[in-house]
C-alpha positions in Angstrom: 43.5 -18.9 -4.3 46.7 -20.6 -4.2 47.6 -23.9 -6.1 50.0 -25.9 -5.3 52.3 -27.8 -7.6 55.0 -29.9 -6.9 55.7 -27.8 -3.5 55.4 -24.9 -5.6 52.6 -22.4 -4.3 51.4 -20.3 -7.3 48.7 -17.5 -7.6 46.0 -18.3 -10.2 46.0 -14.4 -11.0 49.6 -14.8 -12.5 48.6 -17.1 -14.9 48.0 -15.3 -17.9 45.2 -17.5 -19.2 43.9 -19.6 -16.9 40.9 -21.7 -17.7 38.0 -19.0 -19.6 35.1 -18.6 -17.3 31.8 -18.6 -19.1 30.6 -14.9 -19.1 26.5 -14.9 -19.1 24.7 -13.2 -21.9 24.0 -9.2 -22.2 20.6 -8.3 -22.6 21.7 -7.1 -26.1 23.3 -10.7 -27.0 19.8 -12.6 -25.6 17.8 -10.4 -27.8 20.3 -11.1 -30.8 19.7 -14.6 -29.9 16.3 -14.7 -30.0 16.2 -12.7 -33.4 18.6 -15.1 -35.0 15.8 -18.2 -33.9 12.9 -16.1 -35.2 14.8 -15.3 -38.7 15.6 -19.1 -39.1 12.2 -20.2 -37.7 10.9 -17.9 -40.5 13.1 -19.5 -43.0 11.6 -22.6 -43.0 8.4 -21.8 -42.0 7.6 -19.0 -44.6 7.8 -21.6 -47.7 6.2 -24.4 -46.0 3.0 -21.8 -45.6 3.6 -20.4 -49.1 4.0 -23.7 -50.6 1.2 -23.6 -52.7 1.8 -20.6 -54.1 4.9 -20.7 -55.3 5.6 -21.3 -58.7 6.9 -24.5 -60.0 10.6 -22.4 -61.2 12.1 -19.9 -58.7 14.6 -17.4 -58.5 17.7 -18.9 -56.7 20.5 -16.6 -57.4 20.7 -12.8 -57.5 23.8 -11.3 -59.1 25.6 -8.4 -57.2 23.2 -5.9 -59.4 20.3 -7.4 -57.0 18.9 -8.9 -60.3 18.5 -12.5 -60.5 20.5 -15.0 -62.6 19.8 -18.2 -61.5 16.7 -20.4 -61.5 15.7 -23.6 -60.1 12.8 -26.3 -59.4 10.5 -24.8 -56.3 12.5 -27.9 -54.1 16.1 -25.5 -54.3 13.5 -22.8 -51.7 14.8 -25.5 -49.0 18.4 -25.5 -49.9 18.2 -21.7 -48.1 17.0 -22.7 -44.7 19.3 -25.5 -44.5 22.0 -23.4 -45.1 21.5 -21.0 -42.7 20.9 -24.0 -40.0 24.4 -25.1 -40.9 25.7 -21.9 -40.6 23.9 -21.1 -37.1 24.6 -23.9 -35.3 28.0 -24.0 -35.5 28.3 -20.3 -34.7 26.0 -21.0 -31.6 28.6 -24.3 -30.4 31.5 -21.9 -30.7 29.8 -19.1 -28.9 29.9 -21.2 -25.8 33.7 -22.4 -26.1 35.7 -18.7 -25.1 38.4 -21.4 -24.9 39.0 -22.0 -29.2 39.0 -18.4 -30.1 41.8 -16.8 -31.3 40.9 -13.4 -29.8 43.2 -10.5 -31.7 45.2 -9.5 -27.8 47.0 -11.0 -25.1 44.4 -11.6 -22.5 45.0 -11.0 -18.7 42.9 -11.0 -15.5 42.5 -7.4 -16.3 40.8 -7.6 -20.1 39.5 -11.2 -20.4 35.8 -10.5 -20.0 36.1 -7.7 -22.1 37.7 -9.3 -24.6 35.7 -12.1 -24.6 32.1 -10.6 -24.2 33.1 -8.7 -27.3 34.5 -11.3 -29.1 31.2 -13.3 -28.3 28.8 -10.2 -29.1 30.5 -10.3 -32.7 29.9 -13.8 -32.9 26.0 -13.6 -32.3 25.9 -10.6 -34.3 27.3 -12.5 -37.2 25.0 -15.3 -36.9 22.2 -12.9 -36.5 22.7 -10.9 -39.7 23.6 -14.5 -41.8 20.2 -15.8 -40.4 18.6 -12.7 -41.3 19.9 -12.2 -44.6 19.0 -16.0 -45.4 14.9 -14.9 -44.6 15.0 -12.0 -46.7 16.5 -14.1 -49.6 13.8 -17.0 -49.1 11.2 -14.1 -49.1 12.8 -12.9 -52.1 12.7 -16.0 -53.4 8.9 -17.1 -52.7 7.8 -14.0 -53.6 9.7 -13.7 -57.1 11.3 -10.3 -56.2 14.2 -8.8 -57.2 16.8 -7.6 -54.4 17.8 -4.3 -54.2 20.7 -2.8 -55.9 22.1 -2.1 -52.6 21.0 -5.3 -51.2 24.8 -7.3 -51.2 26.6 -4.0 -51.1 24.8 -3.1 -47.1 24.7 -6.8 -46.3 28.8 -7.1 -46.6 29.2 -3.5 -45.5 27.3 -4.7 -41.9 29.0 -8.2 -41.5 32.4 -7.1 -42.0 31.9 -3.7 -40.2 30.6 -5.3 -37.3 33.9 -7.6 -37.3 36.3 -4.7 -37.7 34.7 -2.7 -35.3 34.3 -5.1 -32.4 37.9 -6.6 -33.4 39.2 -3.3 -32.8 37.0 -2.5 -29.7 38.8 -5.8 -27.9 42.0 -4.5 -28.5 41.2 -1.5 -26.7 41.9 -1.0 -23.0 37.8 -1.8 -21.0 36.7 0.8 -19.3 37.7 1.2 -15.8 34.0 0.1 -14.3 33.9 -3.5 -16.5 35.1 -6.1 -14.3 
């Protein structure tokens, strides 16, 4: 397609950004997707069904040991979900605006959709493994348990891993079949 501008006749494909088209979900980010709803679904469900039984103090704060440190009235069990609403939703708006990111490479004709879907499978990743983590704290929580020594140590290892590596991944040149 030609444009026209000012009796100038340009290709769109020597633009080097031109407008980001939205690329559909993978079958892998839809199923992200839907684990991220059922872990914050869970997070607010799990302590409405448990109300009863939770005790009138609870465990709000584990230190990096996995032991906890901090205590509050049973109301602070709600201060998890919320959080990890406020976290999700913004992660979900900015999913579907390619457009904001600052991707780590110069994207052309030639990378964009690789660049983006990976940029955009670390994003839902991310917001999958902060819903997650948020359940297994409010579990924690209800249920008076201590985390595991290993607990903060795995939790950072996957969040940050899974930025470095699909960082890196977009820098690299797609595959010769992605288009």
């Amino acid at each position: 397609r030609n444009y026209s501008g000012g009796g100038l006749m340009v290709k769109k494909e020597s633009y080097e950004n031109p407008r980001i088209p939205r690329y559909p979900n993978t079958g892998f980010q839809k199923a992200l997707n839907l684990f991220s709803i059922l872990a914050l679904v869970l997070t607010f469900l799990y302590p409405l069904l448990k109300w009863n039984q939770i005790p009138d103090t609870i465990i709000t704060h584990w230190g990096f040991s996995g032991q906890p440190d901090g205590w509050g009235p049973k109301g602070t069990i709600w201060i998890i979900p919320v959080v990890s609403l406020v976290l999700y939703l913004p992660l979900t708006i900015m999913e579907r605006f390619p457009s904001i990111w600052n991707v780590p490479v110069r994207t052309t004709h030639k990378n964009q959709k690789w660049v983006y879907q990976n940029i955009k499978t670390m994003l839902i990743l991310m917001k999958f493994l902060m819903t997650a983590e948020f359940a297994v704290i409010t579990y924690h929580s209800v249920q008076e348990k201590n985390l595991s020594t290993l607990h903060t140590v795995l939790f950072l290892v996957f969040l940050f891993g899974s930025m470095i590596f699909f960082i890196i991944r977009s820098v690299r040149k797609p595959p010769e079949n992605y288009r």
